[in-house]
C-alpha beads as a LAMMPS data file, in Angstrom:
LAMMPS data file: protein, C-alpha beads

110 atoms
109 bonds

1 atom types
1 bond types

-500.0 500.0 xlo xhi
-500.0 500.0 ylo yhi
-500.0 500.0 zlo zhi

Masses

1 110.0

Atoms # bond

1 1 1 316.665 -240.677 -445.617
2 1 1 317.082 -241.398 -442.214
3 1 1 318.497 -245.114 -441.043
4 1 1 316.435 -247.865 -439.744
5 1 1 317.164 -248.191 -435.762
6 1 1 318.409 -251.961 -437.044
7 1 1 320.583 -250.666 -439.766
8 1 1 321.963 -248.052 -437.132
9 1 1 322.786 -250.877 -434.435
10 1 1 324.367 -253.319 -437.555
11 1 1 326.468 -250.477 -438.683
12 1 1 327.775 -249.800 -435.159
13 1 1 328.509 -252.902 -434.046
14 1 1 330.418 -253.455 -437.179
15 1 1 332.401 -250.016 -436.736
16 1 1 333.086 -250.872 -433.070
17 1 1 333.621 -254.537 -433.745
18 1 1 336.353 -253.795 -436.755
19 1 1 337.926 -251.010 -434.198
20 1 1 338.567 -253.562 -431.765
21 1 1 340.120 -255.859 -434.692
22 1 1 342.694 -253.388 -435.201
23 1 1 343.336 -252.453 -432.105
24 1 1 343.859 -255.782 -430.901
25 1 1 346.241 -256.856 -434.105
26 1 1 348.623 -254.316 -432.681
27 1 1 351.594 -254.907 -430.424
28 1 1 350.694 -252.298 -428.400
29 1 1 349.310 -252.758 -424.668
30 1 1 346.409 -250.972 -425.621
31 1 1 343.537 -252.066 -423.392
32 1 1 339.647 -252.291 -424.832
33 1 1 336.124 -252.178 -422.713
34 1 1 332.626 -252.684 -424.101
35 1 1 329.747 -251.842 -422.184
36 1 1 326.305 -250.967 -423.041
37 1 1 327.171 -250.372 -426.457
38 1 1 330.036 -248.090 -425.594
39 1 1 334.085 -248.795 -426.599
40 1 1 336.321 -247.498 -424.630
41 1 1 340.164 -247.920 -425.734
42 1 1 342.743 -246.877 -423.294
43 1 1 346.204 -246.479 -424.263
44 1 1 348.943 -246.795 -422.742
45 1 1 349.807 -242.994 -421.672
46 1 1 346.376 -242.807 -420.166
47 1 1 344.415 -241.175 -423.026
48 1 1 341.634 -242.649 -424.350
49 1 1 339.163 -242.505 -427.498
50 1 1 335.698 -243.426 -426.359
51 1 1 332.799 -244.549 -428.960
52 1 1 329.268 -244.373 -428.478
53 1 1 326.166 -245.065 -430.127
54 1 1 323.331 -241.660 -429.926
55 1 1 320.260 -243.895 -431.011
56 1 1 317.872 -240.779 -431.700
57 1 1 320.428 -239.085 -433.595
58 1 1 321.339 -242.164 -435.159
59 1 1 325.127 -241.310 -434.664
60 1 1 328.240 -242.540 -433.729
61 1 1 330.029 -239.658 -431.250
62 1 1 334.106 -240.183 -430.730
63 1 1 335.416 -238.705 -427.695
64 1 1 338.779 -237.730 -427.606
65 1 1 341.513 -235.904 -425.953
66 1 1 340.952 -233.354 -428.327
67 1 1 337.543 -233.028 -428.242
68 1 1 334.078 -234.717 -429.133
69 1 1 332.695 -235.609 -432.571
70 1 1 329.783 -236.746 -434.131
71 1 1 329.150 -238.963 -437.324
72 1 1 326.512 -239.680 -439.794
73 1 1 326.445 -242.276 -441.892
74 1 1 326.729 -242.047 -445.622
75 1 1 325.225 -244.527 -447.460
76 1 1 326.707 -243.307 -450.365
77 1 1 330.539 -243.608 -449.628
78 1 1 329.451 -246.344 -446.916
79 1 1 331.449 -244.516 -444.127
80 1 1 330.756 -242.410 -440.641
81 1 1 331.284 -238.674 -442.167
82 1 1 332.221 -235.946 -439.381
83 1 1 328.837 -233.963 -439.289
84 1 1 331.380 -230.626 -438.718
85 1 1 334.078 -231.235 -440.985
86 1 1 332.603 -233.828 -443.348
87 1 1 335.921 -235.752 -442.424
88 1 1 336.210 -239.781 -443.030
89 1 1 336.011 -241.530 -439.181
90 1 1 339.295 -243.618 -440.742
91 1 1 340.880 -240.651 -441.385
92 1 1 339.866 -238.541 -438.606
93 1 1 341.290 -242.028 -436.277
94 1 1 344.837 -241.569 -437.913
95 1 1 345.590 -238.470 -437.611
96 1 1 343.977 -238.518 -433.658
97 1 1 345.653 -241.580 -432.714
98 1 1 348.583 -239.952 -434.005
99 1 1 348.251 -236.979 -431.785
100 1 1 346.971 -238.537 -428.965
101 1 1 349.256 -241.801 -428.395
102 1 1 352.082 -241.408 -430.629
103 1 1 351.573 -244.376 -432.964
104 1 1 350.184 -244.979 -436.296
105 1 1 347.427 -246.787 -437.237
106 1 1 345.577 -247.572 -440.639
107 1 1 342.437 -247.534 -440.386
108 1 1 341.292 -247.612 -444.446
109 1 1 337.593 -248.838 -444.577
110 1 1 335.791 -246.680 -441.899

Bonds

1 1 1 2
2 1 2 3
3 1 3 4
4 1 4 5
5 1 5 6
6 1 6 7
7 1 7 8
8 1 8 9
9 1 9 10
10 1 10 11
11 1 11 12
12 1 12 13
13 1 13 14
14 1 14 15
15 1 15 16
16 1 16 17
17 1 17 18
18 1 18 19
19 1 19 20
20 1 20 21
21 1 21 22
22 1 22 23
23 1 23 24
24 1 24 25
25 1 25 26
26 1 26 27
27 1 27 28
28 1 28 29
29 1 29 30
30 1 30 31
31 1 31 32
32 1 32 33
33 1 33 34
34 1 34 35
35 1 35 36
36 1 36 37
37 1 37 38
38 1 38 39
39 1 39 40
40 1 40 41
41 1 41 42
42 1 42 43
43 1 43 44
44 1 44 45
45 1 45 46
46 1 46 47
47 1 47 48
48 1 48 49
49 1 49 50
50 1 50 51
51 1 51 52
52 1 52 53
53 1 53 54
54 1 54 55
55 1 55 56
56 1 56 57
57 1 57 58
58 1 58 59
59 1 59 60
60 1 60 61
61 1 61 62
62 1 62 63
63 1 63 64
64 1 64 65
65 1 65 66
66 1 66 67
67 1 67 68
68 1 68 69
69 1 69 70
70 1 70 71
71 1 71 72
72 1 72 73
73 1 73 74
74 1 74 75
75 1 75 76
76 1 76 77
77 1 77 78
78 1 78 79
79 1 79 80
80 1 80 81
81 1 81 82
82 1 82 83
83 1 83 84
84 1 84 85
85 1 85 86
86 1 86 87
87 1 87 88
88 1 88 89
89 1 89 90
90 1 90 91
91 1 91 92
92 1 92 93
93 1 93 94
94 1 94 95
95 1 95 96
96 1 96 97
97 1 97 98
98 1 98 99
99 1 99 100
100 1 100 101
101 1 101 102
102 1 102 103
103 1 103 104
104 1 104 105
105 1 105 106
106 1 106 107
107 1 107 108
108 1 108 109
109 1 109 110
C-alpha cells in the first residue's frame, strides 16, 4: 500500500528534522541548509550528504560522495529501507558518514 502524500511529507520532515537534531548535538562544525524540502549537510572537508523528498515516488533519495540512494518506507519496521540493498537509512548514515567525514555518528531510530 502506497503512502498518503500527507503521511509522505510527515515522515520526511520528521527524518530530516531528527537529522538535523543530531547533527547539530555534535561538536563538529558541520554546517546544515534547508530549502524547498531539501537538507543539505556540509562537513567540514567539503563533502556533503544531501536529502530530498521524490513526491511521486514517495521516497526519500540520499546523495552522497559515494553515490545516490533511494528509500521506501516500511511501515512495518517504521524505517526508510534502501530500495537496492534493503539497508536501514540509520545504518546506511553510519557507515557513510564514516567513510565520507571521518567521524562517527549514531543514528539508531531511522
Amino acid at each position: 500500500m502506497s503512502l498518503s502524500e500527507a503521511r509522505f511529507h510527515d515522515l520526511v520532515d520528521a527524518t530530516q528534522q531528527t537529522l538535523e537534531d543530531i547533527f547539530e548535538e555534535s561538536d563538529l562544525d558541520i554546517d546544515l541548509e534547508m530549502s524547498a524540502g531539501v537538507l543539505t549537510v556540509k562537513f567540514e572537508n567539503g563533502t556533503q550528504l544531501i536529502f530530498s523528498r521524490q513526491e511521486p515516488l514517495r521516497q526519500l533519495w540520499l546523495a552522497a560522495v559515494s553515490g545516490g540512494f533511494h528509500f521506501d518506507y516500511d511501515e512495518e519496521s517504521e524505517r526508510w529501507m534502501c530500495d537496492k540493498s534493503e539497508e536501514q537509512l540509520g545504518e546506511m548514515l553510519e557507515r557513510i558518514v564514516k567513510q565520507q567525514a571521518g567521524v562517527e555518528f549514531d543514528f539508531e531510530g531511522l
